[in-house]
C-alpha positions in Angstrom: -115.5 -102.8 -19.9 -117.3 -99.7 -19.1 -117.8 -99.2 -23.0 -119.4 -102.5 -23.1 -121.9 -102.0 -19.9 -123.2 -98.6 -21.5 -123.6 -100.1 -25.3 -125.1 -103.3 -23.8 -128.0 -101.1 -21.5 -128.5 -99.0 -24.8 -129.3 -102.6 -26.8 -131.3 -103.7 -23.8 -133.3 -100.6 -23.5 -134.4 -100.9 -27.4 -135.2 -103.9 -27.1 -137.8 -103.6 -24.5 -139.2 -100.4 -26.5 -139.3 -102.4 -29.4 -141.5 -105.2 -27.2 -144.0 -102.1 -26.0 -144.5 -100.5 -29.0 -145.0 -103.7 -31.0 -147.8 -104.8 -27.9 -149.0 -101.3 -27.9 -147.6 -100.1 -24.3 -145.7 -97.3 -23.4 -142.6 -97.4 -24.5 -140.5 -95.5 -22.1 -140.9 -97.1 -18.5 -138.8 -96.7 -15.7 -138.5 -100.4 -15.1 -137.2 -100.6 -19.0 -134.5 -98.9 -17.6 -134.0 -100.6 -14.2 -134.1 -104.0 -16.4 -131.2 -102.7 -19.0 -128.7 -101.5 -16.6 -129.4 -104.5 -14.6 -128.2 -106.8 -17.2 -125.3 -104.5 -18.7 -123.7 -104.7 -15.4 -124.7 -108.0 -14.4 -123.1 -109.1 -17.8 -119.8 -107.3 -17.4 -119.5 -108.5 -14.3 -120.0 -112.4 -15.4 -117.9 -111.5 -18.5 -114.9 -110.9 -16.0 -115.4 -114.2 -14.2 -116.2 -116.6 -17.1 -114.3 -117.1 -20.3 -115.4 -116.1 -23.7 -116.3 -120.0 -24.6 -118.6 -119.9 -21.6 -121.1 -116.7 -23.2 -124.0 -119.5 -22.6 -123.6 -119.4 -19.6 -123.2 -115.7 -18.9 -126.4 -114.6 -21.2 -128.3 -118.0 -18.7 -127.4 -116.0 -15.8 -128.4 -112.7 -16.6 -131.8 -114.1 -18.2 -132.4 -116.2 -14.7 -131.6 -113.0 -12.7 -133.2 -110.2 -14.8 -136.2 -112.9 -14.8 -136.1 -112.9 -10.7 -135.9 -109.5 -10.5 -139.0 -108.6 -13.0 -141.2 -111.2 -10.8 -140.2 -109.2 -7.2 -142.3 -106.2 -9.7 -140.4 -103.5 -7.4 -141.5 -100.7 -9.0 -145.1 -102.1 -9.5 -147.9 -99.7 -7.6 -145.0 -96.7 -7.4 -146.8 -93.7 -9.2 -144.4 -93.1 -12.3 -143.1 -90.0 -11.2 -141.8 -91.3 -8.1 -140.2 -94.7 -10.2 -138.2 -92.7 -12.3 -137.1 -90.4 -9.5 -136.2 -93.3 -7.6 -134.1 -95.3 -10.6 -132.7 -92.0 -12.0 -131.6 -91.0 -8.6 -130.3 -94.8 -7.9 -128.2 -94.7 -11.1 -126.6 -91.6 -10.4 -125.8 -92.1 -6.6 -124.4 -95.6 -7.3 -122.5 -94.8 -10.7 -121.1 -91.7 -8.3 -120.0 -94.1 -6.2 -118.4 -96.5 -7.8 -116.5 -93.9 -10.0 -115.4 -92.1 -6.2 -114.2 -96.3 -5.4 -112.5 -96.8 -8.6 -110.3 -93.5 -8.6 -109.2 -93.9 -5.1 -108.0 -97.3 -5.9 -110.1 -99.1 -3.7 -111.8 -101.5 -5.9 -110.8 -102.9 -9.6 -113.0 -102.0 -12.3 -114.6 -105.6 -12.1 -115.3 -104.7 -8.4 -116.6 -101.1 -9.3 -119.3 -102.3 -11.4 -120.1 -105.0 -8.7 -120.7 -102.5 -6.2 -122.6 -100.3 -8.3 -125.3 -103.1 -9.4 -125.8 -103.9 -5.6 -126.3 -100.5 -4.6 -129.1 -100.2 -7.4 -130.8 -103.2 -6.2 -130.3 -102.0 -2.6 -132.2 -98.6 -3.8 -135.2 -100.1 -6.0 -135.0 -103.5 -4.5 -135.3 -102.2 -0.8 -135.0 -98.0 -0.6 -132.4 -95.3 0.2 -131.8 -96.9 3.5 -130.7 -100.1 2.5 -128.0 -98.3 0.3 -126.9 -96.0 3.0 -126.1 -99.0 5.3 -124.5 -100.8 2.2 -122.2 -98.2 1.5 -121.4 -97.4 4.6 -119.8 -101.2 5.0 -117.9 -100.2 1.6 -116.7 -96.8 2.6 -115.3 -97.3 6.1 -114.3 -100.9 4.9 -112.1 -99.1 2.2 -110.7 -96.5 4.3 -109.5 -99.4 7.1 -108.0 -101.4 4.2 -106.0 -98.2 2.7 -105.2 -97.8 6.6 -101.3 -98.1 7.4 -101.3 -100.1 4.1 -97.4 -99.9 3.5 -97.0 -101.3 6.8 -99.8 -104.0 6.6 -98.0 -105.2 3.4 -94.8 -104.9 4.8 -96.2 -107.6 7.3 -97.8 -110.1 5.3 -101.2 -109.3 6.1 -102.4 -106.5 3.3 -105.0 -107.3 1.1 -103.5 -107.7 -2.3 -103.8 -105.2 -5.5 -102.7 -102.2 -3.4 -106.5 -102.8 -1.4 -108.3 -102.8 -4.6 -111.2 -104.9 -4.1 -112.8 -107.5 -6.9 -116.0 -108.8 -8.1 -115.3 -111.7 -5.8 -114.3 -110.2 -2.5 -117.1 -107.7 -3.2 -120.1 -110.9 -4.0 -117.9 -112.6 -0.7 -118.9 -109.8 1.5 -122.1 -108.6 -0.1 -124.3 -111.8 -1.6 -125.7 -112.6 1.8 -126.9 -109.0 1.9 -128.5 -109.2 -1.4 -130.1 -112.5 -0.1 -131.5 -110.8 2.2 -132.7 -107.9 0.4 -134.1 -110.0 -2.7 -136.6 -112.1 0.3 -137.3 -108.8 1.5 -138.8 -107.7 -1.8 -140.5 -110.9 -1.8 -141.7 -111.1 1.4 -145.3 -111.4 0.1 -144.7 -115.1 -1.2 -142.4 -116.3 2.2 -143.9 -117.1 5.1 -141.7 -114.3 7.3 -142.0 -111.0 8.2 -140.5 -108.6 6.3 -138.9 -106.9 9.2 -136.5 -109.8 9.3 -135.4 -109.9 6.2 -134.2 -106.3 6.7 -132.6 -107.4 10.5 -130.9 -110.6 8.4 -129.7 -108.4 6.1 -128.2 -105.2 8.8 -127.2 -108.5 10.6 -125.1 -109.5 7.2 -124.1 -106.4 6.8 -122.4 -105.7 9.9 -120.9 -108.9 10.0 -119.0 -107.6 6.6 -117.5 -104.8 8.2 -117.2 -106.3 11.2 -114.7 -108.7 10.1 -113.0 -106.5 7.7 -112.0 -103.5 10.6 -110.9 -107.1 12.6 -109.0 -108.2 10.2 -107.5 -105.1 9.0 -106.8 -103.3 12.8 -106.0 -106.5 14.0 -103.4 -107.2 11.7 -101.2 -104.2 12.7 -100.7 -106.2 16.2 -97.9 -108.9 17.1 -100.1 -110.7 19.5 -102.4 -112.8 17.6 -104.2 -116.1 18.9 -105.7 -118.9 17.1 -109.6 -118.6 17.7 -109.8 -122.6 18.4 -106.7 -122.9 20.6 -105.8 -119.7 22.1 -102.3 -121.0 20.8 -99.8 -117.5 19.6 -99.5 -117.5 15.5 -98.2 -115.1 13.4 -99.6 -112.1 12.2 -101.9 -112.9 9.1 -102.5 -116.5 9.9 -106.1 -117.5 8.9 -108.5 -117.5 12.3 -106.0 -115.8 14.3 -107.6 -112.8 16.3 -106.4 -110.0 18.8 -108.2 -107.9 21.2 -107.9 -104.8 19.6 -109.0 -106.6 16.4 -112.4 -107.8 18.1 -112.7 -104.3 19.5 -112.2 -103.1 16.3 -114.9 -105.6 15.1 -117.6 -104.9 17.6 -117.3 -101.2 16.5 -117.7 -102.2 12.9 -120.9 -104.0 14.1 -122.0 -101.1 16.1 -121.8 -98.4 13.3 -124.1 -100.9 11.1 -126.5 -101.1 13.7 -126.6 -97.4 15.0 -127.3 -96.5 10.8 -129.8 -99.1 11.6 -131.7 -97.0 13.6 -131.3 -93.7 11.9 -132.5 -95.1 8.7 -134.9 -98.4 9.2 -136.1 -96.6 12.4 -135.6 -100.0 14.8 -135.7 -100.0 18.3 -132.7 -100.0 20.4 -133.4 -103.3 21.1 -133.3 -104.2 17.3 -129.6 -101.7 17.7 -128.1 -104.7 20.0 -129.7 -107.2 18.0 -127.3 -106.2 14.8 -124.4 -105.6 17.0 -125.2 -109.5 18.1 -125.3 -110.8 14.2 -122.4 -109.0 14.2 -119.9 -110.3 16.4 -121.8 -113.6 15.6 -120.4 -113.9 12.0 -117.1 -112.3 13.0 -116.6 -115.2 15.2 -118.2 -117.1 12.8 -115.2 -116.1 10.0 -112.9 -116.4 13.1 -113.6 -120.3 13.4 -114.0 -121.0 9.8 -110.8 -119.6 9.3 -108.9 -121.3 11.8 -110.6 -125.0 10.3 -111.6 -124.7 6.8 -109.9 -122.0 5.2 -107.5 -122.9 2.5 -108.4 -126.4 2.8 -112.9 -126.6 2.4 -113.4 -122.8 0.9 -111.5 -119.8 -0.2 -111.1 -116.7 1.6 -114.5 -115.4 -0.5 -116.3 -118.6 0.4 -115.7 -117.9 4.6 -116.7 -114.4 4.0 -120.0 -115.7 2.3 -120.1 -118.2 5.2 -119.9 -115.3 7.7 -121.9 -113.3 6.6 -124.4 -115.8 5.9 -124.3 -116.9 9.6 -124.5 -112.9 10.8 -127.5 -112.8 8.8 -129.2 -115.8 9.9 -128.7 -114.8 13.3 -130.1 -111.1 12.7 -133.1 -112.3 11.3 -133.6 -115.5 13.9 -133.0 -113.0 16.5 -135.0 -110.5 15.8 -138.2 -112.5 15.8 -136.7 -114.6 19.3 -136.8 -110.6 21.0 -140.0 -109.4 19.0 -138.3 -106.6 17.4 -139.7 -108.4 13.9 
């Protein structure tokens, strides 16, 4: 698969110069290679989810998304110095990354490449920042799901694949956030601030991990409660929570929001505002989980949910405090 990303980003590459050279424009651009790494991943992701019969359909996504992504023009107006520093220096953080994610077995190779095409977005879509606080959910995320593992799977309650996460617990937990950052890039045509955009997507962001050191602390405890009832359930049962799970959770929130301020430079205000999204889609998950899980959406579509919600109440937040 990784063979396959790295010939199809050569092809894409060519392509483009081809396109230049035959309209008389330069041939080596930055965004040429922004725009062929884009679409090698993006294809070897879809490849993994689709079946060979359903190539239509893979090449229609890519073309629809590499077509969005050329619009938002994100490297339009960056002197080209500074856009090749910033996609060079995207590529290698995020391909570090991933490879770092893959070897400690905390995401398939499906997964890997996930991760590594939202962390360029995050970079030339949004900045530096935006991939710190993505990362961040990834990294700490990983490390609570490795956490007491034998005994979490001894319990019912680990996350299958010995914790390796795929291309559609990764999208679960992450396309709210890219949502988010996408309407941030093209906050010029929507009729919001761009400052909340960027709270929506802390706000989906710490919902993610949130719900994942909830889920994962919270599972190691014999004391659970269904979110809707207050009724005891067994360890693992979908919308059942703890207290040291929700603790767990509101921590999770508050590491996203204090990265928040070091990086986006928000108030502290804006600080309790993510922590708020936060806990907001947690307990958002919390009551999906206990109604519609299993029965409405998969697991993945109540992250998406979640997150969604944390999102929609970091951005409609932000603007109710004036911190956007």
């Amino acid at each position: 698969m990784c063979g396959f990303v790295v010939a199809a980003a050569g092809a894409a590459f060519a392509g483009q110069a081809v396109v230049a050279a035959s309209a008389g424009a330069p041939v080596g651009q930055p965004q040429f290679v922004f725009l062929a790494v884009s679409g090698a991943l993006l294809a070897g992701i879809m490849r993994t989810l689709f079946a060979l019969r359903d190539a239509p359909l893979v090449l229609g996504s890519v073309v629809v998304v590499l077509w969005v992504v050329t619009a938002l023009a994100p490297l339009a107006g960056v002197p080209t110095v500074a856009a090749w520093e910033r996609v060079l220096v995207a590529l290698a953080v995020t391909t570090a990354f991933g490879w770092v994610s893959r070897a400690l077995g905390a995401t398939s190779i499906a997964g890997m490449l996930t991760g590594v095409f939202l962390g360029l977005l995050a970079v030339v879509l949004g900045g530096y920042g935006w991939f710190v606080v993505l990362v961040a959910f990834f990294a700490v995320g990983s490390l609570a799901t490795k956490f007491k593992y034998e005994l979490k799977a001894d319990r019912g309650v680990a996350e299958p694949n010995d914790g390796a996460r795929g291309t559609a617990n990764v999208l679960g937990n992450s396309a709210a956030a890219l949502i988010a950052l996408v309407l941030y890039a093209a906050h010029a045509h929507v009729p919001f601030a761009d400052t909340a955009f960027l709270f929506a997507y802390a706000g989906s962001v710490a919902t993610a991990l949130a719900d994942t050191l909830s889920s994962e602390v919270g599972g190691l405890f014999d004391t659970p409660r269904l979110v809707t009832t207050f009724e005891r359930v067994d360890p693992g049962t979908d919308g059942a929570v703890t207290w040291q799970g929700e603790l767990a959770g509101v921590v999770g929130a508050t590491i996203i929001a204090v990265l928040s301020v070091a990086v986006f430079g928000v108030t502290l205000r804006g600080g309790g505002v993510v922590v708020a999204a936060g806990v907001a889609g947690m307990t958002a998950d919390s009551l999906a989980g206990a109604t519609i899980e299993g029965r409405v959406l998969t697991n993945q579509g109540v992250n998406f949910l979640a997150t969604l919600t944390g999102a929609a109440v970091g951005g409609a937040l932000a603007l109710a405090v004036g911190v956007a």
